[in-house]
C-alpha positions as a printed NumPy array, in Angstrom:
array([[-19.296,  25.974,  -6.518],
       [-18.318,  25.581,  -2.918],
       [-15.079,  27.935,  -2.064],
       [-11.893,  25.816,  -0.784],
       [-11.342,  25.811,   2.749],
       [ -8.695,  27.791,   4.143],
       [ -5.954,  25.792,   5.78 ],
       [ -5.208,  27.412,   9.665],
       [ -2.451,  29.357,  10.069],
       [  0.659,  28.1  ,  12.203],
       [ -0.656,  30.773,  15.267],
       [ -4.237,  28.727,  14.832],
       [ -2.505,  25.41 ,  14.818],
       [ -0.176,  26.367,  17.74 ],
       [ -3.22 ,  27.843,  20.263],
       [ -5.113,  24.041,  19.194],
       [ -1.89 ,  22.279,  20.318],
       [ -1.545,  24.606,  23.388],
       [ -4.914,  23.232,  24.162],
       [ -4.717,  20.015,  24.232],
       [ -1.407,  19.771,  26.651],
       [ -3.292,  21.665,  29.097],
       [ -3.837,  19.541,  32.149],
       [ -2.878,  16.655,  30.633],
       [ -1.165,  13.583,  32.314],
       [  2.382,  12.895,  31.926],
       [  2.74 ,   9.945,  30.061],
       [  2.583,   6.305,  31.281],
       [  5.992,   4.487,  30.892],
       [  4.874,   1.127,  32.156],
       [  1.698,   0.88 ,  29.651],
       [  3.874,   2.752,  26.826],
       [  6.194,  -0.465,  27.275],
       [  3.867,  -3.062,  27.763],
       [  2.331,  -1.43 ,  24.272],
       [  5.47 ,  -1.573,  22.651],
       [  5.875,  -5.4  ,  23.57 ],
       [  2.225,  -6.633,  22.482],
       [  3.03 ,  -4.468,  19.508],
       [  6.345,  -6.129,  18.464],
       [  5.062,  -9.361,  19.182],
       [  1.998,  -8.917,  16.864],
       [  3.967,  -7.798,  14.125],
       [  6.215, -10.61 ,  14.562],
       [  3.417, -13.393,  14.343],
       [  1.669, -11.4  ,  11.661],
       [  5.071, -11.998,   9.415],
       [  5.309, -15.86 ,  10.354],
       [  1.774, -16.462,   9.178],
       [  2.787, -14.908,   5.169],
       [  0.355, -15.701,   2.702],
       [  1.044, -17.298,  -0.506],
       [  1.764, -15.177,  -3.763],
       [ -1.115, -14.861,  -6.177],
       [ -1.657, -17.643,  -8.715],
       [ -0.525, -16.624, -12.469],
       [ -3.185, -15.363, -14.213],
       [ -4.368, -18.602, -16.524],
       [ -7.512, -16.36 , -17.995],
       [ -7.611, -17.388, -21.893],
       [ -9.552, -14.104, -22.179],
       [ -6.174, -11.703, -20.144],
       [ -4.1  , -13.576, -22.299],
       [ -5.496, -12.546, -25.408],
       [ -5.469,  -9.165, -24.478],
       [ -2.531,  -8.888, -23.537],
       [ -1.185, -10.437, -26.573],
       [ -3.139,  -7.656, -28.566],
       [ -1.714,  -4.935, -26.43 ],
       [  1.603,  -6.244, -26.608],
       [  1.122,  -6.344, -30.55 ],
       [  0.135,  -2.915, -31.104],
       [  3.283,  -1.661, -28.606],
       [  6.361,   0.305, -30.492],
       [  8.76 ,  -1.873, -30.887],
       [ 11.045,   0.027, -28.293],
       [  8.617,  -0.473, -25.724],
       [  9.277,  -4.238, -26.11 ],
       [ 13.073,  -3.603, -24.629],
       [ 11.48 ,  -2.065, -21.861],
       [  8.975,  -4.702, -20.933],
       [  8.051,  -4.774, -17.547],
       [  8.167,  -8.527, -15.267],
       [  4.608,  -8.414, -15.679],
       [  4.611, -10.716, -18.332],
       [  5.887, -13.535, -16.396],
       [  2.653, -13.873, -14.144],
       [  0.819, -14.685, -17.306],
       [  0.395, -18.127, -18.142],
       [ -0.913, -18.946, -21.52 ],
       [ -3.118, -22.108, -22.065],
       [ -2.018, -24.75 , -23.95 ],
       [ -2.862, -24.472, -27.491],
       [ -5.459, -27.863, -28.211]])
């Protein structure tokens, strides 16, 4: 069995950060706005454009089991039902 790996320690982590700040360019207001804007206004058509909730469930085979399950729950369970049961739909009985 393969030993776990060792997590760094905070002197490792801080020497790796170190690092990577070296000689690096101050940031870029301009694009870090620009980014910002095309971000917001992504997010903002994404949330016009909402799908649809999910159809019940109108499987004859879901509703039977969950009739079964719901039949072999303690009865203090059945206070405590969760709104699950109101995405089933059961078919009509022929």
């Amino acid at each position: 069995m393969n030993d776990p790996e060792t997590p760094p320690s905070d002197e490792q982590l801080a020497a790796l950060m170190a690092a990577t700040e070296k000689d690096a360019p101050p940031p870029d207001h301009a694009f870090l706005k620009q980014l910002r804007e095309r971000s917001l206004a992504a997010f903002e058509s994404a949330g016009s454009n909402a799908t649809t909730p999910t159809p019940p469930i109108t499987n004859p085979m879901m509703a039977t089991t969950t009739m079964i399950s719901m039949s072999v729950m303690p009865r203090s369970a059945w206070s405590q039902r969760r709104p699950i049961s109101r995405f089933i739909v059961f078919p009509p009985i022929s």
